[in-house]
N, C-alpha and C positions, 0 to 999 in steps of 0.2 A: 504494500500500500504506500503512494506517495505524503510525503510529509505535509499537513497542512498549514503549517507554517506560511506564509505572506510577504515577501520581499517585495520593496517597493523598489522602482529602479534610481536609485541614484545619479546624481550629476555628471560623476566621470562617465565620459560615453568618448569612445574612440571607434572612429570605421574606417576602415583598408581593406583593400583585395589584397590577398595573400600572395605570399612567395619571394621576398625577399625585399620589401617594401617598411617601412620604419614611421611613425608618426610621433610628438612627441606634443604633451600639452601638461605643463608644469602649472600647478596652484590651479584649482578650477574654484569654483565659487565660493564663497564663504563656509557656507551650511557643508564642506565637502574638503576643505583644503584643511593641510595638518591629520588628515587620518586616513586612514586605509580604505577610503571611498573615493578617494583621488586619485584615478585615475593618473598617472605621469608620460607610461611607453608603451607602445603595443607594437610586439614584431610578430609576424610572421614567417618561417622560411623552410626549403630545405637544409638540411644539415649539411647536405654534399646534394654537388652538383647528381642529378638523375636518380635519386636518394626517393625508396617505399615511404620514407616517412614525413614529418611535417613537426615543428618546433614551432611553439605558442610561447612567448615570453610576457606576462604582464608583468608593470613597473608601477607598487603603487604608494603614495606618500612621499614626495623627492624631498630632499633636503635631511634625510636621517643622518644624522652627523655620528662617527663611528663612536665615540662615545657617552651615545645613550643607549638604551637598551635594548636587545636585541629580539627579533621576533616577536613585537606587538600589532601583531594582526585585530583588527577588531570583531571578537566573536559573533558580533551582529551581524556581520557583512558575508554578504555573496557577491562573490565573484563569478562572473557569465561569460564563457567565452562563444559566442554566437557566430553559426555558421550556415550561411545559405547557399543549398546547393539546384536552387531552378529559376534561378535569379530576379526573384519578386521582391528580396531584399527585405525579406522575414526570414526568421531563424526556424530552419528545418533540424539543424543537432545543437546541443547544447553542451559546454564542459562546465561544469560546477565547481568550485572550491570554495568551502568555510573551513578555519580554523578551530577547532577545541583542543585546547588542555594540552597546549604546546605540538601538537601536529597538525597538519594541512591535509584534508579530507578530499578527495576527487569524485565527483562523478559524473556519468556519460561515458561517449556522445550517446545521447538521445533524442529523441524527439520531447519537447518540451511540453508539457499538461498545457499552459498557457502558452502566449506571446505578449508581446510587448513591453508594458508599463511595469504588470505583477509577476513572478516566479515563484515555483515553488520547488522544495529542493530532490529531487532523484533521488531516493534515497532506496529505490527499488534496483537503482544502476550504479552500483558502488565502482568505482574503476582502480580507487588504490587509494593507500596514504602514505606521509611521509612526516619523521620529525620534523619541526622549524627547525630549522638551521642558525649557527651561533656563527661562529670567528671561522670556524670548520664546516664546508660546503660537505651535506647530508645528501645523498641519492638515492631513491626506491626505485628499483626495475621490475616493473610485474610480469608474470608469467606470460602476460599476452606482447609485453616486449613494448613494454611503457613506462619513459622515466620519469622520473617526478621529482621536485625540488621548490620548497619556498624558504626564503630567510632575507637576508642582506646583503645588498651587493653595491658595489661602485656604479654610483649616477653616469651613464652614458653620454648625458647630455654636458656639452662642450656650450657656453656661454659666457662671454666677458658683460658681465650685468653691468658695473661699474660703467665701463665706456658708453655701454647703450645709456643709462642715465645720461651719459654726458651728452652725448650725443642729443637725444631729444628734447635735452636741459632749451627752457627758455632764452635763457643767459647767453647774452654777448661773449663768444670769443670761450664757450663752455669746452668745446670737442674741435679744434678749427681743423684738424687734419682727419675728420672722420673716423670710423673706424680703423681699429688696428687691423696690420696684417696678421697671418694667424700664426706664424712665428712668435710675433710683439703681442698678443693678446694673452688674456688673464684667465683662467676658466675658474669662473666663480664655483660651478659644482664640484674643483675639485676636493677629492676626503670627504662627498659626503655620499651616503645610499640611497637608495631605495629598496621598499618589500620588495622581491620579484615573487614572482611563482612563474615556473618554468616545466614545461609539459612535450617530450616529443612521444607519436603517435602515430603508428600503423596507419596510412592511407585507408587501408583497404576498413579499418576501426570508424573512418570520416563519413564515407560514402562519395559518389564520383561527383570529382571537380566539373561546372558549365559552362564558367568562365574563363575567357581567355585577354591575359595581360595583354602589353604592348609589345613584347618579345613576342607573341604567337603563343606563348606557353599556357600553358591547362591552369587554373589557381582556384581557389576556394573562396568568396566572399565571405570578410567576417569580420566583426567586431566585439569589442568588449563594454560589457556594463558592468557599473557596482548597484545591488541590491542591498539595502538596509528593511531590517525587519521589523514587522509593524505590530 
């Protein structure tokens, strides 16, 4: 029986077509920025070129600076990795992740009870679990040949914050030589994390890709929401 539990869809909302594409959206709205509903990164990719499988990266709460504490996922929160595969651009599979009691729970792909706004969680489709991860990267491989990982990782995202203030500063003579090159630029995120949760997965586990990139190549529409529980 599915859980009747109630997930509202939260703020972080990221959309991509899959397969080696990158988005990135640091601090989203108030009601959402500083916790584990904040969305940060969402990748998509093969691991290896011509590669059965497919690698889900979510990036969420940027700015965890390495000393604070580690693996504070928020147990309210669902994590949604949404996947459509007949291109109506509603989620036909689902991958799930809430945290309890220090490990990251998975489940799917499924077909979701709902769509949209509300979720509910799989709880009929367990796919695996794995410790949070500390200072030391944890990995579960399950029998159907699916890894699994969430904890803390180095923020991806490459940003000289500082300059861009200057830059867009009102002020006379703030920034006169514009942006730095990126040798001479600052990366403000660096030293500090994000949650990740990180997931690759048997194609044949997704169901057949409809879309096709700009390479010609086969890819999976899909995006990530955070659901808070109501």
């Amino acid at each position: 029986m599915r859980k009747t539990t109630k997930y509202l869809t939260g703020i972080g909302a990221l959309a991509l077509t899959a397969i080696a594409l990158v988005a990135a959206d640091h601090i989203d709205a108030p009601s959402s920025r500083g916790t584990t509903a904040d969305v940060a990164d969402f990748f998509a990719f093969e691991p290896t070129e011509g590669s059965d499988n497919t690698v889900f990266i979510v990036d969420l709460q940027s700015d965890v600076l390495p000393e604070l504490a580690y693996g504070n996922f928020d147990e309210d929160i669902l994590t949604e990795i949404n996947i459509d595969l007949d291109g109506d651009l509603v989620e036909d599979q689902v991958i799930q992740t809430i945290a309890r009691d220090g490990r990251m729970y998975f489940f799917g792909p499924a077909a979701p009870s709902t769509t949209g706004l509300s979720s509910q969680i799989l709880t009929d489709a367990p796919l695996g679990n794995v410790e949070i991860s500390g200072s030391a990267a944890i990995v579960e491989t399950t029998s159907d040949g699916v890894s699994l990982f969430a904890g803390p990782r180095q923020d991806p995202f490459f940003f000289d914050f500082f300059q861009f203030n200057a830059v867009i500063s009102p002020a006379v003579d703030s920034a006169p030589g514009g942006f730095f090159a990126p040798e001479e630029a600052s990366d403000a995120f660096d030293g500090a994390n994000t949650l990740s949760i990180a997931i690759e997965i048997p194609n044949s586990m997704l169901g057949t890709p409809t879309a096709t990139n700009a390479l010609g190549l086969n890819v999976y529409k899909t995006w990530v929401t955070t659901n808070k529980k109501q």
